[in-house]
ROSE-4610 file (N, C-alpha, C; in Angstrom, 1 decimal, always signed):
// ROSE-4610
residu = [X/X/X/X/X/X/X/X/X/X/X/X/X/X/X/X/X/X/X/X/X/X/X/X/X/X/X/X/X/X/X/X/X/X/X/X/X/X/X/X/X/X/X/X/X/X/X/X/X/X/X/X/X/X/X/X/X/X/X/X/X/X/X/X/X/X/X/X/X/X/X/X/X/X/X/X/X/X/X/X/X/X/X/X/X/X/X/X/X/X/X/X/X/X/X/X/X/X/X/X/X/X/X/X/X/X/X/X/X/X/X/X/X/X/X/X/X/X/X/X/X/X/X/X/X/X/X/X/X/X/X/X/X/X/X/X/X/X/X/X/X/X/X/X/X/X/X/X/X/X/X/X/X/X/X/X/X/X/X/X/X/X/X/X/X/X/X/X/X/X/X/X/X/X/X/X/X/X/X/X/X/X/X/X/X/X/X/X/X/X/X/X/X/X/X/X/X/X/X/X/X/X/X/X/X/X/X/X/X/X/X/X/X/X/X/X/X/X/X/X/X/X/X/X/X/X/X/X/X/X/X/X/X/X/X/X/X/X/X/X/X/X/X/X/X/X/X/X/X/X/X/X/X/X/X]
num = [1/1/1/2/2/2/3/3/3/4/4/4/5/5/5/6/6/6/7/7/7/8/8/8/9/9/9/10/10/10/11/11/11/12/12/12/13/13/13/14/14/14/15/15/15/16/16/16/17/17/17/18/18/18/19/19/19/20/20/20/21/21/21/22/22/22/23/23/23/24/24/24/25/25/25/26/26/26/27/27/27/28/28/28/29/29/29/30/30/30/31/31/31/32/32/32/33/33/33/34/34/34/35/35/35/36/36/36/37/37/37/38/38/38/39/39/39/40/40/40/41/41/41/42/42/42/43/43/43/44/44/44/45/45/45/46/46/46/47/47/47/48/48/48/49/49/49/50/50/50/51/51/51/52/52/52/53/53/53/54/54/54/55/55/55/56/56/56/57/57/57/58/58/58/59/59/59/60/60/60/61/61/61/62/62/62/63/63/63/64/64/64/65/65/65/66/66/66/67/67/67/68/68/68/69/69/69/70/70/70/71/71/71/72/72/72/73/73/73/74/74/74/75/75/75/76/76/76/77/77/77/78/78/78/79/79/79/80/80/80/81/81/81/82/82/82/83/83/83/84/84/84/85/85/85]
x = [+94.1/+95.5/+95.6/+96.3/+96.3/+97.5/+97.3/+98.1/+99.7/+99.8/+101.2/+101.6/+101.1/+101.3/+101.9/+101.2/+101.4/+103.2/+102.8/+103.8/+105.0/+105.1/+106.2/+106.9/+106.1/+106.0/+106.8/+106.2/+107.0/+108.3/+108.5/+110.0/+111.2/+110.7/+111.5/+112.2/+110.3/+111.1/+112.0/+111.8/+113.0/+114.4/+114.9/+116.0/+116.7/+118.1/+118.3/+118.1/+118.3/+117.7/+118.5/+120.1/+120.7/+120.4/+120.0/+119.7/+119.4/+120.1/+119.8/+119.1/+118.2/+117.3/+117.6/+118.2/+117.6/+116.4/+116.1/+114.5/+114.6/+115.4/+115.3/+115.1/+116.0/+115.8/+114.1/+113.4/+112.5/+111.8/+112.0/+110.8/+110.8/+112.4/+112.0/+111.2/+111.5/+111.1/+109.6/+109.2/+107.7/+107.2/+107.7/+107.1/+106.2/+106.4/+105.8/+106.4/+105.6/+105.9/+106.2/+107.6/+107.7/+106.6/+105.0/+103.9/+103.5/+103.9/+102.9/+104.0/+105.4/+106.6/+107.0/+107.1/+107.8/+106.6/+105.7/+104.4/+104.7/+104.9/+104.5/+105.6/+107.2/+108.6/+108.3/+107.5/+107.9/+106.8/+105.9/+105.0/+105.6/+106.0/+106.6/+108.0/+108.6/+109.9/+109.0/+108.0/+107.1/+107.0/+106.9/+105.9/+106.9/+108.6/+109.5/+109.4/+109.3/+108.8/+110.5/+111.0/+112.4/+112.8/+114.1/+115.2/+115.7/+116.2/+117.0/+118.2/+119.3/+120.8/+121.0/+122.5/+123.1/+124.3/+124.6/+125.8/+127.2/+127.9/+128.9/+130.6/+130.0/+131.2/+131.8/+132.8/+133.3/+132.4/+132.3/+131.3/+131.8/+133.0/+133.9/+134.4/+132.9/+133.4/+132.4/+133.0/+132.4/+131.1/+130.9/+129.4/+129.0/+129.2/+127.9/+128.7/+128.0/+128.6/+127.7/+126.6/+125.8/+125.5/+125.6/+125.8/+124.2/+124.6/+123.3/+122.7/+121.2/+120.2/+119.6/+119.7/+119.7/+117.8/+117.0/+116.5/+116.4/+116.7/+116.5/+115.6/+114.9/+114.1/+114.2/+113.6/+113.5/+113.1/+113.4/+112.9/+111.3/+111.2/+109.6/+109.2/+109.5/+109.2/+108.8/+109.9/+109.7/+108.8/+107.9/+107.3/+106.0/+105.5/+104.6/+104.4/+105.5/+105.4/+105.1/+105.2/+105.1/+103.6/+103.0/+101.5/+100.9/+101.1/+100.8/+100.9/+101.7/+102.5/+101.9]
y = [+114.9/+114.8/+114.4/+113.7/+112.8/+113.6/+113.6/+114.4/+113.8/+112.7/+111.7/+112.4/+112.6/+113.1/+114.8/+115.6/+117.0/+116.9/+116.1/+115.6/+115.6/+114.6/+114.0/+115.3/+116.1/+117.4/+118.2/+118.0/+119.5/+119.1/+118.1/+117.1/+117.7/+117.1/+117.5/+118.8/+119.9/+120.9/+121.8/+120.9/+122.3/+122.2/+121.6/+121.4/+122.2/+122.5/+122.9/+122.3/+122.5/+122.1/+120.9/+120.5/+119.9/+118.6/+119.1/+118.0/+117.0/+115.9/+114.2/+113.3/+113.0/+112.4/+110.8/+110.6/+108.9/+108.7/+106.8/+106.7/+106.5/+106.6/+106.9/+107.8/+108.8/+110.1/+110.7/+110.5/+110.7/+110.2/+108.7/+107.8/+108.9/+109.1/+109.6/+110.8/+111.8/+113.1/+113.4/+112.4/+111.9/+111.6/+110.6/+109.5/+108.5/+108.1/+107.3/+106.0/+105.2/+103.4/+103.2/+102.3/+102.1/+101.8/+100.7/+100.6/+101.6/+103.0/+104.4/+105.2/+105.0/+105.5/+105.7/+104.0/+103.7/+104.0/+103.4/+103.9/+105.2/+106.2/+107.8/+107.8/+107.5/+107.5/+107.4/+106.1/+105.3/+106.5/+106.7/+107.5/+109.0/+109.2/+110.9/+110.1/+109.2/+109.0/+108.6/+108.0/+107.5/+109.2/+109.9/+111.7/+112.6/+112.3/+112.8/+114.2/+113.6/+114.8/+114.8/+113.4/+113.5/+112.3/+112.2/+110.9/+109.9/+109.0/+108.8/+108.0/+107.9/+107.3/+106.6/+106.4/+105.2/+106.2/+106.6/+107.3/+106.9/+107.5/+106.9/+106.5/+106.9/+106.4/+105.5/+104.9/+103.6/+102.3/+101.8/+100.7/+99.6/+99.8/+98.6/+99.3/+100.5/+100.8/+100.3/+99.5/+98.5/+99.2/+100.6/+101.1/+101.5/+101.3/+101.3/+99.8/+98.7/+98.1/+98.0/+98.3/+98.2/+100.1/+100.5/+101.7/+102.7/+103.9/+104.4/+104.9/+104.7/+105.0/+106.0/+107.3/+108.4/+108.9/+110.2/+110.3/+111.8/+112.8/+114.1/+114.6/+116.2/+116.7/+117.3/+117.0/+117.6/+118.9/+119.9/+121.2/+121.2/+120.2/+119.6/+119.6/+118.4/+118.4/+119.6/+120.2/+121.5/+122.4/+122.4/+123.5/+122.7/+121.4/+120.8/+120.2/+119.5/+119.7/+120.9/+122.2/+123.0/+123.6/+123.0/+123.4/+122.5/+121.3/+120.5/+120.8/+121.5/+121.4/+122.7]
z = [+107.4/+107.8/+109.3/+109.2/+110.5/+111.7/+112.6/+114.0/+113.8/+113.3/+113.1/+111.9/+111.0/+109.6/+110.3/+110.8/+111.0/+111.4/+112.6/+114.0/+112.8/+112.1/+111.0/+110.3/+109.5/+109.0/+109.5/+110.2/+111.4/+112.3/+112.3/+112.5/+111.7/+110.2/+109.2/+108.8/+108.9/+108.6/+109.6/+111.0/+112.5/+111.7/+111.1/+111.0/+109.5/+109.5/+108.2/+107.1/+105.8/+104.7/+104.3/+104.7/+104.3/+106.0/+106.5/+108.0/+107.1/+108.0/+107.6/+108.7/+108.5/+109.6/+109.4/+111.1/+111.0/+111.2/+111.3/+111.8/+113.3/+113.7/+115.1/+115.6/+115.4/+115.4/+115.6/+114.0/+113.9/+114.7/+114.7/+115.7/+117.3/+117.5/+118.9/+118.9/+117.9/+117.8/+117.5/+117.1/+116.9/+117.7/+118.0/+119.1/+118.7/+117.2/+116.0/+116.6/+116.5/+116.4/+114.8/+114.5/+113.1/+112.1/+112.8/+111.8/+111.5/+111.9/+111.4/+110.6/+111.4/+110.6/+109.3/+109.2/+107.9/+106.7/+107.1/+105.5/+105.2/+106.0/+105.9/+105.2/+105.7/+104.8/+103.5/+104.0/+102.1/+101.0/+101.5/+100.6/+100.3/+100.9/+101.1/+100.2/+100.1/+99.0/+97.7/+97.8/+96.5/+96.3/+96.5/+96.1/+95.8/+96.3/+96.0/+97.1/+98.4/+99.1/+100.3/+100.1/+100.9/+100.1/+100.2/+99.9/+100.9/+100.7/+101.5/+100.9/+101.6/+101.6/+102.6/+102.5/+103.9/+104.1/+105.5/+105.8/+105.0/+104.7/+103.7/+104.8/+105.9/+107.0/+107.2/+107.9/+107.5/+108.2/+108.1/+108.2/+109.0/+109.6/+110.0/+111.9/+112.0/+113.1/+114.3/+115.3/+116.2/+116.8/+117.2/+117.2/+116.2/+115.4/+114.1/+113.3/+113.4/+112.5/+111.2/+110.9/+109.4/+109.3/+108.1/+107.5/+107.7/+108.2/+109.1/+107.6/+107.5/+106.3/+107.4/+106.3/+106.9/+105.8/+105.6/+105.2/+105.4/+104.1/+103.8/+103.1/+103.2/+102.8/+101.3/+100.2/+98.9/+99.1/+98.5/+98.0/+97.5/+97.3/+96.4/+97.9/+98.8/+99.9/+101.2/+101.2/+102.2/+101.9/+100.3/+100.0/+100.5/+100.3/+100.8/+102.0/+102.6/+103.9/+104.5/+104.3/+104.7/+104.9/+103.9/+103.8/+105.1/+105.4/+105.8/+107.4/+108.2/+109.2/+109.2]
């Protein structure tokens, strides 16, 4: 297991269970470059270990003009991240 993998892990779980993580967020809380980022995302949503969505806010507001894709932790997830971290 890789120190970025732990790092990612342990991101996820500070927060409450319903916490919605952006990739920014993450990227800063990590300190992950998106080519180490996004793979780890995508695999951990391939394993069913988090989800992710798009903020359902209005979309027509001049600081956010495209809809924030946010990414939460599964139940499935927190028991294995957990091992991990």
């Amino acid at each position: 297991m890789t120190r970025d993998t732990r790092r990612l892990a342990s991101t996820l779980l500070t927060e409450a269970e319903d916490h919605r993580f952006s990739a920014s967020e993450l990227r800063q809380a990590t300190r992950m470059h998106n080519a180490r980022l996004y793979p780890l995302l995508e695999q951990w949503l391939d394993r069913g270990w988090i989800t992710d969505d798009y903020d359902p806010s209005p979309h027509d507001a001049p600081e956010q003009p495209q809809p924030l894709h946010y990414y939460l932790v599964t139940e499935l997830g927190r028991r294995e991240l957990a091992r991990m971290s």
